[in-house]
C-alpha positions as CSV (number, residue, x, y, z in Angstrom):
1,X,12.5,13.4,26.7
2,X,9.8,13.7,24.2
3,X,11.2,14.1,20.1
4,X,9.5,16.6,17.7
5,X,7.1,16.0,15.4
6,X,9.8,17.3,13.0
7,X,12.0,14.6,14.2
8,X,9.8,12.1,14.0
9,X,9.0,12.4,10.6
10,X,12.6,13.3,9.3
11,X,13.1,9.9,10.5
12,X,10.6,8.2,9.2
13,X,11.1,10.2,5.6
14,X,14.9,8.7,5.9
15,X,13.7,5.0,6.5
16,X,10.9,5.4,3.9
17,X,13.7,6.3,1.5
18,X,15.9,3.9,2.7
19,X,13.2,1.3,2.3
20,X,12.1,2.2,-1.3
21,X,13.3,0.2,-4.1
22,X,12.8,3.4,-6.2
23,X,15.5,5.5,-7.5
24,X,13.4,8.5,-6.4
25,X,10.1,8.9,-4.5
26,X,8.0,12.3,-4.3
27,X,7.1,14.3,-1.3
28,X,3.5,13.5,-1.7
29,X,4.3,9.6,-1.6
30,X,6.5,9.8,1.3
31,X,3.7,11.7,3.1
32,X,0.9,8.9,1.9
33,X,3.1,6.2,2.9
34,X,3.9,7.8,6.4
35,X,0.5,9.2,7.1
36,X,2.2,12.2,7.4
37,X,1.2,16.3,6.8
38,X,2.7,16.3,3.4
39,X,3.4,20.6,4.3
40,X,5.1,19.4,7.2
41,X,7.1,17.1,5.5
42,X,8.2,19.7,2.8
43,X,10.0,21.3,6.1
44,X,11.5,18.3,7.4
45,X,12.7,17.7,3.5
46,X,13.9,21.1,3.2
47,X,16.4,20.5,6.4
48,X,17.4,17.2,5.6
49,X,18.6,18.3,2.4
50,X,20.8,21.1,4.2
51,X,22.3,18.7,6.9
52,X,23.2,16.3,3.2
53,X,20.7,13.2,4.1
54,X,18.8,13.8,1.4
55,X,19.0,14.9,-2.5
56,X,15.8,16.8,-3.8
57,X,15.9,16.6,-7.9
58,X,13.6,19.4,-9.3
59,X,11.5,19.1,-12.3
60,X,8.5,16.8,-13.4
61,X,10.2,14.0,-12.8
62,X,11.6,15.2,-9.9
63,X,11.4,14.1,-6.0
64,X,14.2,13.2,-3.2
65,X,15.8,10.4,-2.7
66,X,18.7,9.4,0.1
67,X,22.1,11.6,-0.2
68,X,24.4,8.8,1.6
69,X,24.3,5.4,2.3
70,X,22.2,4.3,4.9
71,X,25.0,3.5,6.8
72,X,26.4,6.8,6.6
73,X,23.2,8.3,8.3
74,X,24.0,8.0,12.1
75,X,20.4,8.3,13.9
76,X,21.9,10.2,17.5
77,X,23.3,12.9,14.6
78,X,20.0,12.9,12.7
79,X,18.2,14.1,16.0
80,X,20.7,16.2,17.2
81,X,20.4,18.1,13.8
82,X,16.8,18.4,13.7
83,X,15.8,18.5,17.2
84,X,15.7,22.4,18.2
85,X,15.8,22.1,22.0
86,X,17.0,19.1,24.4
87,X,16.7,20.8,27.4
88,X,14.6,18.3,29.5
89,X,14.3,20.6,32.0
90,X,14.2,24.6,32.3
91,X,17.5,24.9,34.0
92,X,18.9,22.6,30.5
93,X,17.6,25.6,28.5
94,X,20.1,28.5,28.2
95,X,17.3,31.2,28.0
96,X,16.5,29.9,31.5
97,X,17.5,32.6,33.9
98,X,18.5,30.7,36.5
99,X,17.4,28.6,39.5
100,X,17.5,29.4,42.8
101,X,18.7,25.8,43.8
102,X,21.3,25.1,41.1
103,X,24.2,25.0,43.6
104,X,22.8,22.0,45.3
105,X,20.5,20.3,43.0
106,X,21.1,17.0,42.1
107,X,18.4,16.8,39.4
108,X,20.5,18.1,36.7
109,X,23.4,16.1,36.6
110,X,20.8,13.0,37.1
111,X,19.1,14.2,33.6
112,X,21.8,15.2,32.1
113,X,23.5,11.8,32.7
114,X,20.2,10.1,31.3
115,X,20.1,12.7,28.3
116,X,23.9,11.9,27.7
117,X,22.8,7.7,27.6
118,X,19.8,8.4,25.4
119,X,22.1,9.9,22.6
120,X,25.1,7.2,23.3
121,X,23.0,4.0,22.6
122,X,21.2,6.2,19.5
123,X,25.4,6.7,18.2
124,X,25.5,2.9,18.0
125,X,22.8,2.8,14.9
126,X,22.7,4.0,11.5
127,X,19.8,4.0,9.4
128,X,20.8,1.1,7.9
129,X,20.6,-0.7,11.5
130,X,16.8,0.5,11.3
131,X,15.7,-0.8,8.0
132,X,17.4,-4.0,8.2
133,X,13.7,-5.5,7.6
134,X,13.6,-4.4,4.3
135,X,11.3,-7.1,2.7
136,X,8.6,-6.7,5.2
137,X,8.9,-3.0,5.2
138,X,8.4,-2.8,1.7
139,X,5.5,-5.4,2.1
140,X,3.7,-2.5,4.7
141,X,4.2,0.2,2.9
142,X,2.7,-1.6,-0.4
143,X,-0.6,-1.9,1.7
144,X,-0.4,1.4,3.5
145,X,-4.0,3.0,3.0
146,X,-4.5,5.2,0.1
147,X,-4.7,9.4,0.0
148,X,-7.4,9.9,2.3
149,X,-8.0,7.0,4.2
150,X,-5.2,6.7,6.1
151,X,-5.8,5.9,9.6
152,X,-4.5,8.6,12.2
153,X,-1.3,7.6,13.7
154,X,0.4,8.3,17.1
155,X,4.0,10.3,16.5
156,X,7.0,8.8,17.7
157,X,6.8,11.7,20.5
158,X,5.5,15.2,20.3
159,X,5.9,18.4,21.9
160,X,3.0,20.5,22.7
């Protein structure tokens, strides 16, 4: 299974915030911080603020910040929110119209079994499970590169 960008980097915007020792951090820092497409990231903002992650706080002194504790923030429900499409394989996908072996295939209960593992162990951790490494985070992200110099980064995992 290969995540989103989108889910990639609403991740990453949740452990940024979880990380920061500031009350509230802009989209344009997050982005910077994360070497991130700060117009993507407006997206990813925009739906974690609908699912109730995160609080966006209009104005000039505005930004987002985290909407629950970071233990309140499973990471399995994360992805399952902002992930579009888990179907591993076609026959997974409900717009699929069919397969001509489904009656005797063994590959989709074998994926689907996988599929159903992957999200289990991912129930077990919250975002504060991730950024337990606070300290040293913080230390990183203090000597991320600045606006235009930041190195290209591989995503987590990224469709095509």
């Amino acid at each position: 299974m290969r995540l989103t960008r989108f889910s990639d980097n609403a991740l990453r915007c949740l452990m940024f915030l979880g990380h920061s020792d500031r009350e509230i951090s802009t989209v344009g820092e997050v982005a910077r911080r994360m070497s991130m497409s700060e117009d993507h990231l407006l997206k990813v903002v925009k739906r974690l603020s609908q699912l109730g992650y995160v609080k966006t706080i209009r104005g000039r002194k505005g930004g987002l910040r985290l909407a629950r504790s970071p233990e309140d923030i499973n990471i399995a429900e994360v992805l399952r929110a902002t992930e579009d499409n888990v179907a591993v394989v076609p026959c997974f996908d409900s717009s699929h119209e069919g397969c001509s072996i489904s009656s005797v295939c063994q590959l989709a209960p074998a994926v689907e079994l996988a599929l159903a593992a992957f999200f289990a162990t991912l129930q077990r951790y919250t975002l504060a499970d991730l950024i337990k490494e606070r300290r040293t985070a913080l230390n990183a992200l203090a000597t991320a590169p600045s606006p235009g110099l930041a190195p290209s980064r591989p995503q987590l995992a990224v469709h095509a």
